[in-house]
N, C-alpha and C positions, 0 to 999 in steps of 0.2 A: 504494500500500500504506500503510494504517493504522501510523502509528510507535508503536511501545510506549514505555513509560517503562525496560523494559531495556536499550531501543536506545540511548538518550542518555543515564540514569546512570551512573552508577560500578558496575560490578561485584563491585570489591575491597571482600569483606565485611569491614571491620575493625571490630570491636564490642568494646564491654566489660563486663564482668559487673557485675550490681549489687552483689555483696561488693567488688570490686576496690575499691584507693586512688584518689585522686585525681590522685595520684602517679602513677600506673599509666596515667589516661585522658591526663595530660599528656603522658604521655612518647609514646602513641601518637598523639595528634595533632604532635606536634613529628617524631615520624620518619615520617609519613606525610603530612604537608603538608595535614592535614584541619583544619576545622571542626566535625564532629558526628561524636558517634560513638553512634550505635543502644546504645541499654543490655538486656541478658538476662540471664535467670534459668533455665539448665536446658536453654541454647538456642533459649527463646520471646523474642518480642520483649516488652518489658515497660516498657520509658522510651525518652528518647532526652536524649544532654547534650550541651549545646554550650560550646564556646571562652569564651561568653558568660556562661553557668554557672559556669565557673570561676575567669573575671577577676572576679565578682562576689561568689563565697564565696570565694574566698581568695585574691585576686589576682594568681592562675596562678603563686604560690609554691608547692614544694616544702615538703612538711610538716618537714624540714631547720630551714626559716628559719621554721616558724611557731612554736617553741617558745616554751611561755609563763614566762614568770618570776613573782619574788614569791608571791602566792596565790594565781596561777594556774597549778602546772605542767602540764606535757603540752602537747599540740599545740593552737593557734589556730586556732578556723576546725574543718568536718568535714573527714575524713578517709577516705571512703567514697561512693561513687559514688551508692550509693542514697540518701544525705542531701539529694542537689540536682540528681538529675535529674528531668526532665520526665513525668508518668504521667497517665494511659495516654498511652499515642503515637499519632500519628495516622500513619497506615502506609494503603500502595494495593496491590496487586497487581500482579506484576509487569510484567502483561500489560496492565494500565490506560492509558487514551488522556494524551498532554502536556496535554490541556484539562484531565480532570481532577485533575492535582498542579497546574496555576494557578489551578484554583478552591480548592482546598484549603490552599496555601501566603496567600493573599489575605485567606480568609475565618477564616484560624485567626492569621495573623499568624507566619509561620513560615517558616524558611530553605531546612530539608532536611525531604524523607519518606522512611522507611526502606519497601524493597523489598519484600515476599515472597511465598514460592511454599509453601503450606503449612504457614503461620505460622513457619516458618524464613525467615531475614535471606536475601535474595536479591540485591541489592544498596542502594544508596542514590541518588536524584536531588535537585539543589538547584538552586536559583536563580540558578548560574552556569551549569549547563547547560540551563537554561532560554533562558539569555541568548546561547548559543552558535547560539541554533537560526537566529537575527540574520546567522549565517556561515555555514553551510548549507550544501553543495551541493545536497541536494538543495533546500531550501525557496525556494534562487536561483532554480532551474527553475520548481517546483509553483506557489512563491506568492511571485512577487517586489518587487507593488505595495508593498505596506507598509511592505518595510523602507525605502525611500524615501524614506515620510513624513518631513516637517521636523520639530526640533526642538521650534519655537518652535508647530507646531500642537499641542504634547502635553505641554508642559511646563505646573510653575503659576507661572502669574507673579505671584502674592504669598508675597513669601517673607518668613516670621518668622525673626527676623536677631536677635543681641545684641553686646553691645560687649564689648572685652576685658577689664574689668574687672567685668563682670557674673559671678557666682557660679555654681558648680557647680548650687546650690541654684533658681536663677533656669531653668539650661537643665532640669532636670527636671522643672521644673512646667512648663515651654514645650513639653516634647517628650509628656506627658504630657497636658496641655487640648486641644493639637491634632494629639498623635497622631501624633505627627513622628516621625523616628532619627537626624536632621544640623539642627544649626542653626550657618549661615555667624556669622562674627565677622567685626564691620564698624566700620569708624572712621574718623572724616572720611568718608563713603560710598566706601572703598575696602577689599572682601575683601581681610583679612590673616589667615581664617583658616578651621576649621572643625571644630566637634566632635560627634561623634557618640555615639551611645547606648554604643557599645561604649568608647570613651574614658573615660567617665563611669563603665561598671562596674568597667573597671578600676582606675581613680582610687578608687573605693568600697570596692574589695576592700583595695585596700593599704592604705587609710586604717584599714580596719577591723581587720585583721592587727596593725600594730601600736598599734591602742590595745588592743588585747587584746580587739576586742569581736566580732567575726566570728565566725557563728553559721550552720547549715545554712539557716536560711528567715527571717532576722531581722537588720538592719545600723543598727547605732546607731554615727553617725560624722557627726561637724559639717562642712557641703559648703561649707563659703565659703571654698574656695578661688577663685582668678582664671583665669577660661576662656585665661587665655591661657597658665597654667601647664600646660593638657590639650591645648588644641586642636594641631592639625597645620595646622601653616603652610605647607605643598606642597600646595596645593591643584590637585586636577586639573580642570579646568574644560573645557568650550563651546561653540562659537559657536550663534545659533538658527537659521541655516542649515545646519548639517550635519544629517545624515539619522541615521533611529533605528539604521540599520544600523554608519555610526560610532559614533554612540554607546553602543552596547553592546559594540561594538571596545573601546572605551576604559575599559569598567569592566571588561572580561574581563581587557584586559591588566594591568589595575593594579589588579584583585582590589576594587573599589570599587561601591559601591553606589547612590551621588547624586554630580551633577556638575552645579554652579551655570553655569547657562548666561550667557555675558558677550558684552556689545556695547561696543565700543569701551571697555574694561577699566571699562564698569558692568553691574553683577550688575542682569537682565532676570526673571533666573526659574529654577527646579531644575528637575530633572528624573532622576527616580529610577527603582529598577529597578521597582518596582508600576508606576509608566508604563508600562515597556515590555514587561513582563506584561498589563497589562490589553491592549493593541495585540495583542499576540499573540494572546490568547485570540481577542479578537475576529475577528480573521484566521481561526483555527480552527473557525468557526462560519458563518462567510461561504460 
């Protein structure tokens, strides 16, 4: 039997209206343990805003702490959900095949697709439960060559890397020429670190909050700080011998997206969730 995209996403429609605060979208992703939440107008779907959205127009502050002083009174930053979410949305149905939310998530660049069944929110699937399918029971039985495969067959083993004193400013022009969302922090040739895109928004948001300059679609804020002021030094890593089916073990459980794969504690190559998206799709198609 054909698996739909209702079968493995989220059910729980938890959405937010586009008048709503930002205030409002935070508070529902913090008591809901989400990342995106489908934005409406009227009950149609009509945006969609992510976690990422919000570290980056206001640094997932409460309008509380953005209040502006001097000549600026009032709040910092928008305060309305329609100032910074995403439009149109790109939405599947809810009966649509797992191939097509990884062709769709790949070719748009994106986390989650909102669900629906007659232009009403039906549910939501993203790229952790994409990643789930890796544990499976049933995909153990149907199709269990794959998740097999090695690491080190699917990972890239050239990895653009910077040093810890290298500038906020330096990782976004890196992640941006080639397209990247993790660039490992390395010194003496040993990972001490790793920052990612969402690091970086939120270092943007806050920077921008309190210079007073945090703006719905606009961030004037000087990035030279030191990556190692952002980065995360628990780095989850590796081997290139484990199989893709660990390896998406290990981002499910630690809620993670890329894991620098290490030989004898030298960084060989990454290996992220588009990997293990694209293996899947292919699988699907086989």
């Amino acid at each position: 039997m054909t698996r739909r995209l209702i079968d493995i996403g989220d059910t729980r429609v938890v959405t937010v209206d586009c008048n709503d605060s930002t205030d409002k979208a935070i508070a529902l992703m913090e008591e809901h343990d989400i990342h995106h939440l489908p934005v409406t107008d009227g009950g149609h779907l009509v945006g969609m805003l992510s976690e990422s959205d919000l570290m980056q127009s206001v640094g997932w502050l409460p309008q509380r702490d953005r209040i502006g002083g001097g000549h600026a009174p009032g709040y910092v930053g928008p305060t309305q959900v329609a100032q910074i979410a995403s439009a149109p949305v790109v939405t599947l149905p809810a009966s649509a095949g797992i191939e097509e939310a990884i062709r769709a998530m790949l070719e748009h660049d994106i986390h989650a697709i909102p669900l629906s069944t007659n232009e009403r929110p039906a549910g939501i699937v993203s790229r952790l439960d994409l990643l789930k399918l890796y544990v499976d029971d049933h995909f153990r039985v149907t199709r269990p060559a794959w998740r097999f495969a090695k690491v080190r067959d699917h990972m890239l083993a050239h990895v653009y890397s910077l040093g810890p004193n290298d500038t906020l400013a330096a990782a976004m022009r890196l992640m941006r020429h080639k397209r990247i969302r993790h660039v490992p922090v390395v010194q003496d040739d040993r990972l001490i670190g790793i920052v990612s895109d969402r690091d970086i928004r939120l270092a943007i948001g806050r920077a921008a909050v309190d210079a007073g300059t945090a703006e719905a679609n606009h961030i004037d804020v000087p990035l030279d700080d030191h990556l190692s002021e952002v980065m995360n030094a628990e780095v989850v890593t590796i081997e290139p011998a484990a199989t893709l089916a660990e390896a998406a073990q290990r981002m499910i459980d630690r809620r993670i997206s890329t894991l620098p794969v290490m030989l004898e504690e030298r960084m060989i190559g990454i290996l992220t969730e588009d990997d293990l998206l694209r293996v899947l799709a292919a699988s699907l198609d086989a």
